[in-house]
Residue frames relative to the residue before (quaternion, step in Angstrom):
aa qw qx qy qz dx dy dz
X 1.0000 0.0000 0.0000 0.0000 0.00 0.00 0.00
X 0.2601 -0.8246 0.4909 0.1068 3.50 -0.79 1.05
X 0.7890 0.0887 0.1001 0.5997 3.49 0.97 -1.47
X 0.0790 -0.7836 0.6102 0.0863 3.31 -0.60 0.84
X 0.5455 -0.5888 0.5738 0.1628 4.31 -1.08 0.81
X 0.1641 0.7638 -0.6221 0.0512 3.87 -0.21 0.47
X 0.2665 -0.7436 0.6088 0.0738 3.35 -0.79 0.96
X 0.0228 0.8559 -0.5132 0.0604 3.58 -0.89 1.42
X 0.1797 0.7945 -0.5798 0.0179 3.63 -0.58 0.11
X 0.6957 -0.5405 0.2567 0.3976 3.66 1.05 0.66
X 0.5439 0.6410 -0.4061 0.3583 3.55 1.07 -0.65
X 0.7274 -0.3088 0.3570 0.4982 4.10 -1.42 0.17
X 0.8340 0.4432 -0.1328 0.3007 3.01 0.10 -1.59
X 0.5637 0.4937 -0.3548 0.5592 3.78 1.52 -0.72
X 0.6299 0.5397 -0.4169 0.3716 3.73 1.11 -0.79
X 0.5653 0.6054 -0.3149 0.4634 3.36 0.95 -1.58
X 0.6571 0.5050 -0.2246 0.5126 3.97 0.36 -1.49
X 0.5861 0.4794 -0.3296 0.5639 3.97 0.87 -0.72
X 0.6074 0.6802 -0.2522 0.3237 3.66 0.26 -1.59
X 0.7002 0.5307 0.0126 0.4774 3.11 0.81 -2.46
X 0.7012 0.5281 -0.2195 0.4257 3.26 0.73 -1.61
X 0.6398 0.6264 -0.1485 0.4197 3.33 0.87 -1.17
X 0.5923 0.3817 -0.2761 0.6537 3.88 0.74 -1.23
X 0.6979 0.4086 -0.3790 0.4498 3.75 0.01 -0.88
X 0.7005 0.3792 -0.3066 0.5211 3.99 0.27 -0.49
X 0.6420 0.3953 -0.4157 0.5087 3.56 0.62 -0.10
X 0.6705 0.4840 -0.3545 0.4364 3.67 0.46 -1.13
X 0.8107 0.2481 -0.2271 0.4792 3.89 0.73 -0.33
X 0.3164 -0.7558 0.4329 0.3757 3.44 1.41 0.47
X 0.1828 0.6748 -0.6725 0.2430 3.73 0.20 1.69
X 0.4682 -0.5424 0.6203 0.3189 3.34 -1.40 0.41
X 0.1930 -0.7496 0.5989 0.2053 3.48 -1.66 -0.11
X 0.1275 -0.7848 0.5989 0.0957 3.55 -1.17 0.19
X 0.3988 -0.7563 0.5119 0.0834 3.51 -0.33 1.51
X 0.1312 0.7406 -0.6578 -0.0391 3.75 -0.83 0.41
X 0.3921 -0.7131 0.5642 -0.1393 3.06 -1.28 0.89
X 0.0920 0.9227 -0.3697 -0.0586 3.84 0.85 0.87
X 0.1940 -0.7402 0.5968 0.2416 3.99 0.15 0.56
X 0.2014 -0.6710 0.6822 0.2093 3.30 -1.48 0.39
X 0.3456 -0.7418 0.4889 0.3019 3.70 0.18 1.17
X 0.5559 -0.6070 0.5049 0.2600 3.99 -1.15 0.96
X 0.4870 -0.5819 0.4985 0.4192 3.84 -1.00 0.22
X 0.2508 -0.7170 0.5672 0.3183 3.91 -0.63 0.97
X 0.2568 0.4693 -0.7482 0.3924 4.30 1.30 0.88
X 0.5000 0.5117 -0.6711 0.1946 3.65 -0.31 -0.84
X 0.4925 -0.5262 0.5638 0.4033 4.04 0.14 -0.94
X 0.5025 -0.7292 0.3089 0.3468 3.77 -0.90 0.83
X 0.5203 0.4533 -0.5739 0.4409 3.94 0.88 0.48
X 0.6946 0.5446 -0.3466 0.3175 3.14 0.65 -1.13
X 0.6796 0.4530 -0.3855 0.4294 3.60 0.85 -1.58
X 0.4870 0.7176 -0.2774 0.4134 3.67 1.10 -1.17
X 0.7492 0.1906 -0.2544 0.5811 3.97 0.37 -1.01
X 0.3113 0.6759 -0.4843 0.4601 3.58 1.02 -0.29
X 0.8223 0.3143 -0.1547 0.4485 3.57 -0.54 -1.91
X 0.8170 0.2026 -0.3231 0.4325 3.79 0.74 -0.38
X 0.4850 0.4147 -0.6836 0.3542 3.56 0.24 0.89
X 0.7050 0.4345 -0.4344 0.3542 3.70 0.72 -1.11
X 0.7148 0.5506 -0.3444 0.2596 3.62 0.53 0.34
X 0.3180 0.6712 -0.2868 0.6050 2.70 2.45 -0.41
X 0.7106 0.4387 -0.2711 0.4786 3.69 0.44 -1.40
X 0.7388 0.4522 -0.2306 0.4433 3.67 0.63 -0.77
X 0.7096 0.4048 -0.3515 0.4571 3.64 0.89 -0.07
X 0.4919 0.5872 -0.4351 0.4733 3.73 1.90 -0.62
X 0.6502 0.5804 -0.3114 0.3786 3.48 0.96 -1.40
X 0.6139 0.5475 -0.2979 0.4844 3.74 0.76 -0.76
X 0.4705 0.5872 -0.4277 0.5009 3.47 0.91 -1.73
X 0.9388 0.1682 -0.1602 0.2542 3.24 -1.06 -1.16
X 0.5162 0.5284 -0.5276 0.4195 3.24 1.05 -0.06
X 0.6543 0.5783 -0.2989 0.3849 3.69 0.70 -1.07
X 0.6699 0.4365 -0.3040 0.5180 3.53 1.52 -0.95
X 0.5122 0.5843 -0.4492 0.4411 3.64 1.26 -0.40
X 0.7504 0.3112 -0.4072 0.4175 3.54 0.34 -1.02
X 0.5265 0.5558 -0.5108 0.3912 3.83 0.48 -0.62
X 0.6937 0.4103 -0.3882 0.4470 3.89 0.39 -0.87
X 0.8516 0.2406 -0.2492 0.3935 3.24 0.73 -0.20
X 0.6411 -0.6988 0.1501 0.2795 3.19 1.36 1.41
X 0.5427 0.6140 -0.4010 0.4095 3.71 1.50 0.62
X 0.3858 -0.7164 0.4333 0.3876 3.51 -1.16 0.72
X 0.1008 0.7818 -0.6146 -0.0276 3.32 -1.32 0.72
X 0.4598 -0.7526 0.4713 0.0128 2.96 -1.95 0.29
X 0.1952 0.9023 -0.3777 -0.0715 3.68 -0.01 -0.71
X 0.1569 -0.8241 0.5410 0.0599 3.34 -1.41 0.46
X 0.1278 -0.8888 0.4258 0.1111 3.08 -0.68 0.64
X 0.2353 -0.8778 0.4170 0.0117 3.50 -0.40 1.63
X 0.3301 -0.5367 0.7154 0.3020 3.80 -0.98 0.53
X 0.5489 0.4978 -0.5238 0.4202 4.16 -1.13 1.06
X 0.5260 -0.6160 0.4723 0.3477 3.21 -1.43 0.48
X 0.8040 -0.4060 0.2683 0.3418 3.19 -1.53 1.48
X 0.8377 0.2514 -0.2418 0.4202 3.82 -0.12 -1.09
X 0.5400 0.6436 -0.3406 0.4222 3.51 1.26 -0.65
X 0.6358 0.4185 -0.3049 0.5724 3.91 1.48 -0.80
X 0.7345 0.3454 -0.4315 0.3936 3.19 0.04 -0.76
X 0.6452 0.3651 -0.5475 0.3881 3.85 0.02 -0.85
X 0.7660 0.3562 -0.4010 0.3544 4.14 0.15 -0.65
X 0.4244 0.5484 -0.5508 0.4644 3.68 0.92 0.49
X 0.8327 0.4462 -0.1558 0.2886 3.01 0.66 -1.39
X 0.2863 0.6557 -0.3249 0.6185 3.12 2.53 -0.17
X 0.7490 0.4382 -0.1499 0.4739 3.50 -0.11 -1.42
X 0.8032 0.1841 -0.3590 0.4382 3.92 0.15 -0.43
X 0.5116 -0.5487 0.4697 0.4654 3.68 0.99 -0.08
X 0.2746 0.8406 -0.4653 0.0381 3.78 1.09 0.07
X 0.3031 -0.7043 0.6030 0.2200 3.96 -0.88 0.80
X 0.7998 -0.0131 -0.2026 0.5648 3.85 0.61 0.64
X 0.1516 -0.6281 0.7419 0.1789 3.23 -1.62 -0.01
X 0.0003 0.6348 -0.7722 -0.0272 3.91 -1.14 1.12
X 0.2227 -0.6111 0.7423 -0.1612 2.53 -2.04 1.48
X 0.5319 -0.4379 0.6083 0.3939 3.62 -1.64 0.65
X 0.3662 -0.5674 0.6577 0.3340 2.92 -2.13 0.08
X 0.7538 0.3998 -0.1683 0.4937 3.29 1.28 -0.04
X 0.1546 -0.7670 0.5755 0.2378 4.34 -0.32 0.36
X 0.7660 -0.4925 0.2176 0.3512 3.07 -1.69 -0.55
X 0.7853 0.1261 -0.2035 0.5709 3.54 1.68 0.39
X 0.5758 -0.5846 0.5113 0.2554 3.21 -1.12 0.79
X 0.6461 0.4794 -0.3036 0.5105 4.15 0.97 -1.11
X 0.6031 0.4789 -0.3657 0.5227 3.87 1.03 -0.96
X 0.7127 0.5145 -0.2760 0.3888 3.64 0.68 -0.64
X 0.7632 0.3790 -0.2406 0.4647 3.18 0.94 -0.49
X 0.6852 0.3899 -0.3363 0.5152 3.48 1.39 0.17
X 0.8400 0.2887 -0.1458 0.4356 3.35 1.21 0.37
X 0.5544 -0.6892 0.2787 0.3742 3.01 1.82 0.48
X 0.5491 -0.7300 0.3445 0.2167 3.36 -1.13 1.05
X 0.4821 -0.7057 0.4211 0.3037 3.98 -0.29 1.45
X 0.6651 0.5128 -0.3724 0.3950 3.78 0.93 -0.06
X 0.5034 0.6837 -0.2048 0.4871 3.03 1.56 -1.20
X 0.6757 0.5020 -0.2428 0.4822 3.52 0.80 -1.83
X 0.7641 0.3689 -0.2986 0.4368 3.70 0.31 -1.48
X 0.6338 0.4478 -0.5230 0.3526 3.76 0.44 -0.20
X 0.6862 0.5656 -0.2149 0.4038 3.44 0.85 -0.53
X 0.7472 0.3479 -0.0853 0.5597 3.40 1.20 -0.83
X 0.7558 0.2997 -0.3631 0.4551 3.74 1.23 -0.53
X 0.6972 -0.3521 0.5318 0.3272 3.82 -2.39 -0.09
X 0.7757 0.5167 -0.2029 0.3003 2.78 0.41 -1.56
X 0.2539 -0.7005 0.4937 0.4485 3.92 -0.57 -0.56
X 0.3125 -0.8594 0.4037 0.0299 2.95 -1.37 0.56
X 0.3531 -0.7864 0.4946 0.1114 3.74 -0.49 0.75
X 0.1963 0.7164 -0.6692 -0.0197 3.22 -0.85 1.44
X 0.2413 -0.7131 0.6558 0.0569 3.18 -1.14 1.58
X 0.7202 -0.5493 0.4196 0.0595 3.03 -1.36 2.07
X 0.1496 -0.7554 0.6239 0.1333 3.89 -0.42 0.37
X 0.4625 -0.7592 0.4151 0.1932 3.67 -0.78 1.39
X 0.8447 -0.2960 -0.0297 0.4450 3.52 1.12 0.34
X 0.8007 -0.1947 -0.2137 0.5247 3.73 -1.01 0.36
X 0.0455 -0.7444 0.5737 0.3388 3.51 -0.77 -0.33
X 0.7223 -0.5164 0.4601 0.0055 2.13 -2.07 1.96
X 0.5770 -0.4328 0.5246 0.4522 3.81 -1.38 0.55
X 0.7855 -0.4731 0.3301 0.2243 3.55 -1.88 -0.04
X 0.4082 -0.8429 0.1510 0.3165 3.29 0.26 1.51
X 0.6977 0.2394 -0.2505 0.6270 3.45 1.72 -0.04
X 0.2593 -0.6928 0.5110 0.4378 3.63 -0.70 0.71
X 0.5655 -0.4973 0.5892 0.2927 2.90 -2.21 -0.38
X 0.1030 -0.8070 0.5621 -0.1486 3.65 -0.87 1.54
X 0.0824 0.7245 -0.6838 0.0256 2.87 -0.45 1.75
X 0.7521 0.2954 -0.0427 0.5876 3.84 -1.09 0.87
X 0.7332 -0.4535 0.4235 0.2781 3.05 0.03 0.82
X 0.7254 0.2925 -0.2196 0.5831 4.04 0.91 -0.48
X 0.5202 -0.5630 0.6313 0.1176 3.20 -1.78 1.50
X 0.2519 -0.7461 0.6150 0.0400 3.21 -1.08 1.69
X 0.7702 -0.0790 0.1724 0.6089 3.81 0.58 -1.07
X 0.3325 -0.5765 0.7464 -0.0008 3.06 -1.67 0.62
């Protein structure tokens, strides 16, 4: 195994899928490649709004990388990452198209239960839609708001 696909978006379950992903890319000296899927805001929102919109979720999407990338360095694997504007399963299978990747891991779980239920679960999607196989690693229990909030200004938007 050379390259392994690691869906992330900060949530328990992308961590847990990071965690997993990680011991398994070290134990077979695989590389990794972080992805990171934005769901671009509606630009109805109005341009401040769609505007602070597009830069918190990108704020949130480069912390999320940050530490994955610092997660694999502590644990001595090479990695990479990218961060796309597309729907979660639609990035990872063409990363995973694009790096020649021999797995994609994935939570079993994202960053909302309401986003899931109007658009269908991103594990669900990639088994169905990707080549590649795929790894969904289970999340050991509830999942918790986002483990870092988003701060725009000095003021705490969400948790």
């Amino acid at each position: 195994m050379k390259r392994i696909v690691i869906g992330i978006d900060g949530s328990a379950g992308a961590n847990e899928a990071v965690t997993s992903a990680l011991e398994l890319a070290q134990a077979l000296g695989a590389a990794v490649t972080f992805v990171c899927a934005r769901v671009v805001p509606s630009a109805m929102l109005g341009k401040p709004y769609y505007q602070r919109e597009l830069d918190l979720e990108m704020a949130h999407a480069r912390q999320v990388v940050h530490e994955a990338l610092e997660e694999a360095a502590a644990a001595d694997v090479e990695a990479d990452s990218e961060i796309l504007d597309s729907a979660p399963a639609d990035a990872l299978v063409a990363v995973a198209m694009t790096h020649d990747a021999d797995l994609i891991v994935v939570g079993s779980r994202g960053l909302g239960a309401v986003h899931t239920a109007i658009f269908g679960s991103v594990s669900k999607a990639l088994v169905t839609k990707s080549r590649t196989p795929v790894l969904v690693v289970k999340t050991s229990g509830q999942e918790p708001k986002r483990d870092h909030p988003l701060v725009h200004d000095g003021a705490v938007l969400s948790r």
